[in-house]
PyMOL commands that place a pseudoatom at each C-alpha (Angstrom):
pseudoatom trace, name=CA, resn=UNK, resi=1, chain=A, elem=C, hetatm=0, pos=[0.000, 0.000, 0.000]
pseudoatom trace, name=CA, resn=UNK, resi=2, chain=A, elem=C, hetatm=0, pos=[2.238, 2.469, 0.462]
pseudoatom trace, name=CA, resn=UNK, resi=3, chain=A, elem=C, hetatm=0, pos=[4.228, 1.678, -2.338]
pseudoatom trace, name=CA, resn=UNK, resi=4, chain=A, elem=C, hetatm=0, pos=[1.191, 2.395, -4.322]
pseudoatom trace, name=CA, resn=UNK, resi=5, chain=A, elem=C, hetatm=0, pos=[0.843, 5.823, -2.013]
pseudoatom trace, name=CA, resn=UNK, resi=6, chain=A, elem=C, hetatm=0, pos=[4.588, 6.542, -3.626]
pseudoatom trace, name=CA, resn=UNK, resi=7, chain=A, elem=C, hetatm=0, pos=[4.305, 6.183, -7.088]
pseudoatom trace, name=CA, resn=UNK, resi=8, chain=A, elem=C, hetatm=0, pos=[0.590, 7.859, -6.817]
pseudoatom trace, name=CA, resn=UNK, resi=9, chain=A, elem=C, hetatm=0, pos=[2.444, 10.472, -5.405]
pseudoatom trace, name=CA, resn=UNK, resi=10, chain=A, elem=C, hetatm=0, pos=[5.241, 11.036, -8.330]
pseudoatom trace, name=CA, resn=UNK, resi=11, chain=A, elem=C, hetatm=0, pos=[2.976, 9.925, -11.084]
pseudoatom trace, name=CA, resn=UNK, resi=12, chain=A, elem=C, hetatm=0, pos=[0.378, 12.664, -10.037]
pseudoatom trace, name=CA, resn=UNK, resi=13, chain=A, elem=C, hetatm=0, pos=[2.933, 15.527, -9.311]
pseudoatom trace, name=CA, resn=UNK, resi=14, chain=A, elem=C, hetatm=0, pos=[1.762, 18.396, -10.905]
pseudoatom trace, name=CA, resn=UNK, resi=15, chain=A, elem=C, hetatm=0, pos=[-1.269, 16.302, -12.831]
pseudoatom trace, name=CA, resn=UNK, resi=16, chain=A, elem=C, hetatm=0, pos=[-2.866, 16.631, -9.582]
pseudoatom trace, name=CA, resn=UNK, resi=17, chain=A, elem=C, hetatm=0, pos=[-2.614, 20.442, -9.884]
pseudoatom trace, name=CA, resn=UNK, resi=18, chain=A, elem=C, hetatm=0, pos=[-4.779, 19.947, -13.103]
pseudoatom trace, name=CA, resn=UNK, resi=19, chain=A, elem=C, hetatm=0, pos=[-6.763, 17.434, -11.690]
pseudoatom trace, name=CA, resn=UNK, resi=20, chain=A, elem=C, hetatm=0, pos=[-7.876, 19.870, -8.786]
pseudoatom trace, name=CA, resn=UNK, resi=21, chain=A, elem=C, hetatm=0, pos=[-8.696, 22.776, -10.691]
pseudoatom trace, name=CA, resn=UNK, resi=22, chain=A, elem=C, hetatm=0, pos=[-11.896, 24.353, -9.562]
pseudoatom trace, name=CA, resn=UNK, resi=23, chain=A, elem=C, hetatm=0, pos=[-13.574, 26.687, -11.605]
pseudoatom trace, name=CA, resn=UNK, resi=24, chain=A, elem=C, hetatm=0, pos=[-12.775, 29.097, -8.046]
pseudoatom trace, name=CA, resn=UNK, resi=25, chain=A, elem=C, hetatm=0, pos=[-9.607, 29.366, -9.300]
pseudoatom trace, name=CA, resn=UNK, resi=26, chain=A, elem=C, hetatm=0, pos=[-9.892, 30.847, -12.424]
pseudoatom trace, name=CA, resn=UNK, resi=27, chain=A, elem=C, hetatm=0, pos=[-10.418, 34.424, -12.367]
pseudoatom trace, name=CA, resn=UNK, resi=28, chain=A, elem=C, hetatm=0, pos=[-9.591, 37.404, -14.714]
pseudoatom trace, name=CA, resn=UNK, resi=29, chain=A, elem=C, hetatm=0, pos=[-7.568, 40.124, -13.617]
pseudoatom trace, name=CA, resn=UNK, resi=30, chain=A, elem=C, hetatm=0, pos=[-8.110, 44.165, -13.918]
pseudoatom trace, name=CA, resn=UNK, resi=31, chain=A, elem=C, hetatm=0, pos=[-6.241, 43.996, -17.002]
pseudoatom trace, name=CA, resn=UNK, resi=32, chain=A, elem=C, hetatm=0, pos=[-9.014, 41.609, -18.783]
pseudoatom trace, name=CA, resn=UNK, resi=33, chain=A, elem=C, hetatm=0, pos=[-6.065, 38.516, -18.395]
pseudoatom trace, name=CA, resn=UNK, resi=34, chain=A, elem=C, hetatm=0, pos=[-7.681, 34.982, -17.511]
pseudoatom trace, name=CA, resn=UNK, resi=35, chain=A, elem=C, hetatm=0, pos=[-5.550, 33.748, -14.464]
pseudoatom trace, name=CA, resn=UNK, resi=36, chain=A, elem=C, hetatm=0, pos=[-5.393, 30.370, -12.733]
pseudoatom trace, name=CA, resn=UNK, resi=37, chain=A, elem=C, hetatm=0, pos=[-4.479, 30.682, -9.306]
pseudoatom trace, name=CA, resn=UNK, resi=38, chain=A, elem=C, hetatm=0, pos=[-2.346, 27.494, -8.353]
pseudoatom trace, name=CA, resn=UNK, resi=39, chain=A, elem=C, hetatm=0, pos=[-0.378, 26.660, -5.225]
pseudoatom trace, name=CA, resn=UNK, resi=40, chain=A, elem=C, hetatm=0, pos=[2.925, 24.680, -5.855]
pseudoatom trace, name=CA, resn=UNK, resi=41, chain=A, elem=C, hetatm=0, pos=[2.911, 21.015, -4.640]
pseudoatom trace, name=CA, resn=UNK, resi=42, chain=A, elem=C, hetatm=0, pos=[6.671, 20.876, -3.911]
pseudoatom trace, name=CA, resn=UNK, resi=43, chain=A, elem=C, hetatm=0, pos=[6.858, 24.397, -2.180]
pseudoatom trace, name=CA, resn=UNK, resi=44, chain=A, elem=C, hetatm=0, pos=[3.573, 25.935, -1.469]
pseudoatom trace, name=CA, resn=UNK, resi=45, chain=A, elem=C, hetatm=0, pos=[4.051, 29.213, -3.181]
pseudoatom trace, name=CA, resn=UNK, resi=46, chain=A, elem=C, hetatm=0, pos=[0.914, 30.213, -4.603]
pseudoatom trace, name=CA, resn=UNK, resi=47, chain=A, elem=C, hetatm=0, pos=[1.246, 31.891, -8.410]
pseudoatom trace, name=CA, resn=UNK, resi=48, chain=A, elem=C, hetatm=0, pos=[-1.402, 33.408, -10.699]
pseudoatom trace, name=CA, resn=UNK, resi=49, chain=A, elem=C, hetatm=0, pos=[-0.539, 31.929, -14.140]
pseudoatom trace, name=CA, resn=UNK, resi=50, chain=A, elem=C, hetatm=0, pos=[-1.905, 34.229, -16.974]
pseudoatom trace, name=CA, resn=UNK, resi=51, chain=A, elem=C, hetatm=0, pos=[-3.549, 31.781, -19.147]
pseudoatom trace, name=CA, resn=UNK, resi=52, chain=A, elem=C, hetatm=0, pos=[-3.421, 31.804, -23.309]
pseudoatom trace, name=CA, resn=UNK, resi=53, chain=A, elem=C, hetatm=0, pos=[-6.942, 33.096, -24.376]
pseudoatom trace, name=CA, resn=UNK, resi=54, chain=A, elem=C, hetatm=0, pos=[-7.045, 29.828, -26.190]
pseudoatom trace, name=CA, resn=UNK, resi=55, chain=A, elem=C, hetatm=0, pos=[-6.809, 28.170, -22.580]
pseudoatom trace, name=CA, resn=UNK, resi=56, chain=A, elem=C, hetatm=0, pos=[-9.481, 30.346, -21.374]
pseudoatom trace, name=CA, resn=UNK, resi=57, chain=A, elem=C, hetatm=0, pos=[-12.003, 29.977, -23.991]
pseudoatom trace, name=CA, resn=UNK, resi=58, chain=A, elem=C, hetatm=0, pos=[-11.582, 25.946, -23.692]
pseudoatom trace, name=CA, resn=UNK, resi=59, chain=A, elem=C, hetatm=0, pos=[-11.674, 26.137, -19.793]
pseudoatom trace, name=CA, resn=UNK, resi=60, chain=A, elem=C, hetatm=0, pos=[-15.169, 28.137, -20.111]
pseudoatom trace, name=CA, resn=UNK, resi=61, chain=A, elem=C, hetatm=0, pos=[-16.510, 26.086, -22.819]
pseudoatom trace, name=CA, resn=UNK, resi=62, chain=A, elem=C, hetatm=0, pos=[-16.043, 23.023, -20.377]
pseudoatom trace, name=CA, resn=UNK, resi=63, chain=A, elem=C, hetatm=0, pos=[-19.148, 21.143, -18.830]
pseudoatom trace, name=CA, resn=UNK, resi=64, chain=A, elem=C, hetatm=0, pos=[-20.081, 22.477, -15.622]
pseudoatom trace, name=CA, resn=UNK, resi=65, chain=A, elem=C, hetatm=0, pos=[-20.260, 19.652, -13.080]
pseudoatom trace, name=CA, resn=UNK, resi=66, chain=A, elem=C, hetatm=0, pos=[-22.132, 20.128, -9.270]
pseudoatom trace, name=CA, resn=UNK, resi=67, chain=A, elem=C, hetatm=0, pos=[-18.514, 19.748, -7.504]
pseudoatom trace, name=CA, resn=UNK, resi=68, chain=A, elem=C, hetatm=0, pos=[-17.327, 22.550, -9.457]
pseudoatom trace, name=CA, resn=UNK, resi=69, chain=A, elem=C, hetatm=0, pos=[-13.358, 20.561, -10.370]
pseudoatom trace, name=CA, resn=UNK, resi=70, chain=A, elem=C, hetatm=0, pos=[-12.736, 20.677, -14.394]
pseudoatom trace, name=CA, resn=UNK, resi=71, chain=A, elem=C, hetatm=0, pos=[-11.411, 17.344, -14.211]
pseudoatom trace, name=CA, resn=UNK, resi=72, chain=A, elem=C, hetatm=0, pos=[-12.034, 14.928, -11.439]
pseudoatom trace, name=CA, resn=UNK, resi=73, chain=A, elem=C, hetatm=0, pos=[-15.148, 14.020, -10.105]
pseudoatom trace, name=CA, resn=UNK, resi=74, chain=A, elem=C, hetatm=0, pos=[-15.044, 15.862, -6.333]
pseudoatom trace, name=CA, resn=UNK, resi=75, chain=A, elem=C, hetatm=0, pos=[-11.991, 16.724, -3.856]
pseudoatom trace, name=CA, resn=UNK, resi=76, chain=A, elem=C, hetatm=0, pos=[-10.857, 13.147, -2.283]
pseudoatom trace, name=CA, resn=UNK, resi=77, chain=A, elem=C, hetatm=0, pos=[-7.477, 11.917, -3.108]
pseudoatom trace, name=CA, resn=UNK, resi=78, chain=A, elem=C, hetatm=0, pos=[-8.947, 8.919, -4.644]
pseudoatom trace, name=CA, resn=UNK, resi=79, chain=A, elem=C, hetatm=0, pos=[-10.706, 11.165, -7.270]
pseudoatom trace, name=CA, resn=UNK, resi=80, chain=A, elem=C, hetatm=0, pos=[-7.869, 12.914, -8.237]
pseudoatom trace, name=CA, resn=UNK, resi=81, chain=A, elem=C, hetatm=0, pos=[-5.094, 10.170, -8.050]
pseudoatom trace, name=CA, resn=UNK, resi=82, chain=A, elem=C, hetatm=0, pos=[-8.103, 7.981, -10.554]
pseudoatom trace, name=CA, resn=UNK, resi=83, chain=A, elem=C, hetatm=0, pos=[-8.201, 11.456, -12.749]
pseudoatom trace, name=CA, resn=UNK, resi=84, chain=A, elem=C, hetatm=0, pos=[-4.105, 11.980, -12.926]
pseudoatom trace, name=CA, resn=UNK, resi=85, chain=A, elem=C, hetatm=0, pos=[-4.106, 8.049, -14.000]
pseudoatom trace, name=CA, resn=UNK, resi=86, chain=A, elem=C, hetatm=0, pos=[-6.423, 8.664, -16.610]
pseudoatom trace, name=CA, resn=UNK, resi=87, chain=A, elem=C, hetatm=0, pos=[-4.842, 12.281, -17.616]
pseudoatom trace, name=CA, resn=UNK, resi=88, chain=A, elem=C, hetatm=0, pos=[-1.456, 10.188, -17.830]
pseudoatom trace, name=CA, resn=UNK, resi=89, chain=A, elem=C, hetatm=0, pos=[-3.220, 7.397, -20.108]
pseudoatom trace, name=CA, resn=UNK, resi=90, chain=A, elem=C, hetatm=0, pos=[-4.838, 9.939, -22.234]
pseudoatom trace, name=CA, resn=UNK, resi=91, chain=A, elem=C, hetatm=0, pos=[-1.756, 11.945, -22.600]
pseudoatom trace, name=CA, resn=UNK, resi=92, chain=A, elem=C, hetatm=0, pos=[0.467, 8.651, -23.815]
pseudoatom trace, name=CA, resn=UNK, resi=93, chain=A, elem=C, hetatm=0, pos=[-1.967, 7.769, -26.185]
pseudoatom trace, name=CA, resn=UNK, resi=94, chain=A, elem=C, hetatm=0, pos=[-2.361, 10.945, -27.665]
pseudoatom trace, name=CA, resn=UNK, resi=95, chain=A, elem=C, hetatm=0, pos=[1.660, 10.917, -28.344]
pseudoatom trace, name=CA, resn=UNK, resi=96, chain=A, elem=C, hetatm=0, pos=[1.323, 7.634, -29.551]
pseudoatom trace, name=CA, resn=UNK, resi=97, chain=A, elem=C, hetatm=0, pos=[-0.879, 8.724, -32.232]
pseudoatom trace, name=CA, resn=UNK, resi=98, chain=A, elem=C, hetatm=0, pos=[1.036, 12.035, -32.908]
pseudoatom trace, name=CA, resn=UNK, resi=99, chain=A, elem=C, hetatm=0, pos=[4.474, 9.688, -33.043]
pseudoatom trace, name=CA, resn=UNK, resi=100, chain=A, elem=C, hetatm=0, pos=[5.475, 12.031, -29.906]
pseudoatom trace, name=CA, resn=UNK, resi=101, chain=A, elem=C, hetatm=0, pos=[8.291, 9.591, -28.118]
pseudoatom trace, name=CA, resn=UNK, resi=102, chain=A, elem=C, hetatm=0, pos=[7.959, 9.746, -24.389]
pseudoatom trace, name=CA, resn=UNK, resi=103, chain=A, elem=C, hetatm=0, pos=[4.741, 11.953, -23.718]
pseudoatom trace, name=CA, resn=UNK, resi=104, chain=A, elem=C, hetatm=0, pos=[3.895, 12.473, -20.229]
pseudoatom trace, name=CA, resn=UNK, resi=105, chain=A, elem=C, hetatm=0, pos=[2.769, 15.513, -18.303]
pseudoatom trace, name=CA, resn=UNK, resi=106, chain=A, elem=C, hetatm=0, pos=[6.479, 16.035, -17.050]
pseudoatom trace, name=CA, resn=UNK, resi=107, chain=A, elem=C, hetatm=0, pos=[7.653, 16.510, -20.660]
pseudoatom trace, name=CA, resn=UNK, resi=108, chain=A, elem=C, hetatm=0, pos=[5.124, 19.607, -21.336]
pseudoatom trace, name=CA, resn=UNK, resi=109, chain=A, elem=C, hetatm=0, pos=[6.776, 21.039, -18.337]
pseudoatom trace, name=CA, resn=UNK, resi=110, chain=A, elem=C, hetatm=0, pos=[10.601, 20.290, -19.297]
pseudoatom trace, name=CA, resn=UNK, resi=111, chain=A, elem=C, hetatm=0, pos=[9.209, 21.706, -22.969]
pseudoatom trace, name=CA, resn=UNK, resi=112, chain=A, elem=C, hetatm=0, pos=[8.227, 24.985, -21.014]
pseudoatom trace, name=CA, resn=UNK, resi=113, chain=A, elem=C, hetatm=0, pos=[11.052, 25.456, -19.105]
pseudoatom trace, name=CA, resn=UNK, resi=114, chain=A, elem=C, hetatm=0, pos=[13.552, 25.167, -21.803]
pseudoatom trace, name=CA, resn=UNK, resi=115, chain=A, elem=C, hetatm=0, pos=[11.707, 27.490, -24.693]
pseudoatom trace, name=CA, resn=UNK, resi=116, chain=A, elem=C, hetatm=0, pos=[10.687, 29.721, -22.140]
pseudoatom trace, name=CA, resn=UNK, resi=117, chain=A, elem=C, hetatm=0, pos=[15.029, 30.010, -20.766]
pseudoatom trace, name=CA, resn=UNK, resi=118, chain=A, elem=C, hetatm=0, pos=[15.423, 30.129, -24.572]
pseudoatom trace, name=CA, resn=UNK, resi=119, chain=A, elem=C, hetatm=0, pos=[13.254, 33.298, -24.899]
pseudoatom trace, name=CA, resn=UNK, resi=120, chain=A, elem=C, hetatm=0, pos=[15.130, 34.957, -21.901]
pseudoatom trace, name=CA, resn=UNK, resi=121, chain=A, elem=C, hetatm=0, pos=[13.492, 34.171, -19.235]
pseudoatom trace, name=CA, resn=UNK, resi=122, chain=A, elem=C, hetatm=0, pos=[15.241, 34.304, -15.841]
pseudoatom trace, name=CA, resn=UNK, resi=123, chain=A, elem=C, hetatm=0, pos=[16.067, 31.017, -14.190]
pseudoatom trace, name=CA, resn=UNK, resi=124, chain=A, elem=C, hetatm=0, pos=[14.409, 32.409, -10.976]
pseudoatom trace, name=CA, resn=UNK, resi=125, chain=A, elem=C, hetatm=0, pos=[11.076, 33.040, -12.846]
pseudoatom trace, name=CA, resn=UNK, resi=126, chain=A, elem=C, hetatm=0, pos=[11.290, 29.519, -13.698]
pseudoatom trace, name=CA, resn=UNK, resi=127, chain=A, elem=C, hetatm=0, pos=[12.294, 28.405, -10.320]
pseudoatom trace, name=CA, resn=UNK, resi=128, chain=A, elem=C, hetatm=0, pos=[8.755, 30.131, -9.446]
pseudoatom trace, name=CA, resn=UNK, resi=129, chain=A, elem=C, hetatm=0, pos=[6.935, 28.398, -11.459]
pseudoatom trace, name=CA, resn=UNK, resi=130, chain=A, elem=C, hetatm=0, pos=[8.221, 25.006, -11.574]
pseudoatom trace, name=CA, resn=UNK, resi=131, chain=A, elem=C, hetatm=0, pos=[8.014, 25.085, -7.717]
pseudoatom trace, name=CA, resn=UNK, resi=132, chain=A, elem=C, hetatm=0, pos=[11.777, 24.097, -6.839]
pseudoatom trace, name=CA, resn=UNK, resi=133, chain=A, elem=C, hetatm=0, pos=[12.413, 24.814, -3.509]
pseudoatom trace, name=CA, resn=UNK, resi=134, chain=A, elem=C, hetatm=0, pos=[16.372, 25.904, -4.157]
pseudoatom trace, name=CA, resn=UNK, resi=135, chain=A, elem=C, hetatm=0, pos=[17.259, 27.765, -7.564]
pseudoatom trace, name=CA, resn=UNK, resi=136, chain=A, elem=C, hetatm=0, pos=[20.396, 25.030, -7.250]
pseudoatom trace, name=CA, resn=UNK, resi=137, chain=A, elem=C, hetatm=0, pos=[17.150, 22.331, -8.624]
pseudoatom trace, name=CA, resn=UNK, resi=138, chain=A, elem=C, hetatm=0, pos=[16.609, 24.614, -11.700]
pseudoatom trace, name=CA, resn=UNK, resi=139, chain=A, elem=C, hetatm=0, pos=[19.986, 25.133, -12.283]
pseudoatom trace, name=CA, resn=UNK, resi=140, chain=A, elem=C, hetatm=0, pos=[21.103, 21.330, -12.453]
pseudoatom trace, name=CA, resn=UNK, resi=141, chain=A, elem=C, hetatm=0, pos=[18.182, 20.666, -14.827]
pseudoatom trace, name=CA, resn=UNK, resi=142, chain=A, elem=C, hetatm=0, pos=[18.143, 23.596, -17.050]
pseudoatom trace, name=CA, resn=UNK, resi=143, chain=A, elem=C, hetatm=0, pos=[21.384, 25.422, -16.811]
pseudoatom trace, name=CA, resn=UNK, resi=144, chain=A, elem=C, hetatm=0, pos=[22.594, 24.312, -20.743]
pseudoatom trace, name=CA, resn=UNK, resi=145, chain=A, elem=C, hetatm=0, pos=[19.611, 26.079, -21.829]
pseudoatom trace, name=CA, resn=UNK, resi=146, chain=A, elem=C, hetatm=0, pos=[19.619, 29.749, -21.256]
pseudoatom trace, name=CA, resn=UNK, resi=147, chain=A, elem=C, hetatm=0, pos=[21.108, 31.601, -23.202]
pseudoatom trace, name=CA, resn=UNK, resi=148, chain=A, elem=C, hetatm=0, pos=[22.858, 34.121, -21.599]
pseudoatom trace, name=CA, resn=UNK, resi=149, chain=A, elem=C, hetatm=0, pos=[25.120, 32.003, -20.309]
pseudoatom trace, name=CA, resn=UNK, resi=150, chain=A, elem=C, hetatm=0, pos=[25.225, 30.207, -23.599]
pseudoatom trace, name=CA, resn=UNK, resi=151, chain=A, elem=C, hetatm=0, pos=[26.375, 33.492, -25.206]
pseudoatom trace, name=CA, resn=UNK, resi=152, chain=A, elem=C, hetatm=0, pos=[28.877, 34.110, -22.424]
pseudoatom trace, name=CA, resn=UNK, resi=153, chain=A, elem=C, hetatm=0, pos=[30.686, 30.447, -22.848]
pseudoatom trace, name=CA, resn=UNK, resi=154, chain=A, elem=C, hetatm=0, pos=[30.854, 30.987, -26.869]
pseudoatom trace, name=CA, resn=UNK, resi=155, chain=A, elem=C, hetatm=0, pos=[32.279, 34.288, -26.485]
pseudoatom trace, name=CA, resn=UNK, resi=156, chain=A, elem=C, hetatm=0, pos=[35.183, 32.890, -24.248]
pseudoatom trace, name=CA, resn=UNK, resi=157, chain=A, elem=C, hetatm=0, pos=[35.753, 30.397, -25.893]
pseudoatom trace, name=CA, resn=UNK, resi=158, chain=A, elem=C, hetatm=0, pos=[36.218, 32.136, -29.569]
pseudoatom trace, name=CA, resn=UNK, resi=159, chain=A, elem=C, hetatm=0, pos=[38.322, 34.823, -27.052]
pseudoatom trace, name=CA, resn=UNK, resi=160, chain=A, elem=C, hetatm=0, pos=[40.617, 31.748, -26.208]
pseudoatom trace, name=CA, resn=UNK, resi=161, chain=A, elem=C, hetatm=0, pos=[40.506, 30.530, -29.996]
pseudoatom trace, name=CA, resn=UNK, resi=162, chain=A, elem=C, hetatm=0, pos=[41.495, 33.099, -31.470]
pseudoatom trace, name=CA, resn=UNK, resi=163, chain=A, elem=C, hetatm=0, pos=[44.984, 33.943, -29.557]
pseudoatom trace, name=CA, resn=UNK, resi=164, chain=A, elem=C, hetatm=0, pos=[45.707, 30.081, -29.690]
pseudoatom trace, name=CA, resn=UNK, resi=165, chain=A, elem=C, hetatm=0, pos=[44.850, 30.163, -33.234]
pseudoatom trace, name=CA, resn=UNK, resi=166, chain=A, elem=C, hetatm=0, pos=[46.418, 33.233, -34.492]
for i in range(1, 166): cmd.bond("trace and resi %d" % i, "trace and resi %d" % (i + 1))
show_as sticks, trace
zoom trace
């Protein structure tokens, strides 16, 4: 049993974040933005996450249901562990069809992190977000991709190349 408690526990991570989404915590802002209000699993910060209008328009088109989640059936753990299963199942498949190697919830967020460190995004900002509770987490997982520091390495090491070379 509480092996099964364990790998509930990592399999759900942050698909129990989804799973648990009341319409409550959807709101829009003074500037017109639809936000989600989450609070972090690993950390419990809470964030408002602006969401793409896209997002918005699907959450609102949605079904309402009496216990007022999106996606599980009512609050208890079992509810939301059975709808993280099924996310999980729903979400392979999918890839499967798309030929997507490897999709799982934890990829969309890895995908995330690294365009959004691309685009110049701090690595604090995504500390935030991805709930790590030491900066030291984000850096061991997505140092290599921003691109600051990317630009500082290349430009010592053309620096170095080009008194060795000349």
């Amino acid at each position: 049993m509480l092996r099964a408690r364990l790998v509930d526990d990592v399999t759900c991570n942050r698909v129990s974040d989804v799973a648990g989404l009341t319409r409550a915590k959807i709101f829009v802002d003074r500037r017109g933005a639809t936000r989600v209000r989450v609070k972090t699993q690993k950390t419990g910060t809470v964030l408002t996450l602006r969401l793409p209008p896209v997002a918005a328009e699907a959450l609102r088109n949605l079904p309402t249901s009496d216990s007022g989640f999106f996606f599980s059936r009512g609050p208890s753990d079992t509810q939301i562990t059975s709808a993280c299963h099924r996310a999980r199942r729903v979400i392979t498949r999918l890839g499967k069809l798309a030929g997507v190697k490897g999709a799982a919830p934890h990829r969309f967020r890895d995908t995330w992190a690294k365009e959004a460190l691309v685009n110049g995004t701090s690595l604090r900002t995504i500390q935030l977000v991805l709930g790590h509770a030491s900066i030291r987490t984000t850096e061991a997982h997505y140092l290599p991709f921003v691109s600051e520091y990317q630009d500082m390495i290349d430009e010592a090491t053309d620096g170095v190349a080009e008194k060795l070379l000349a």
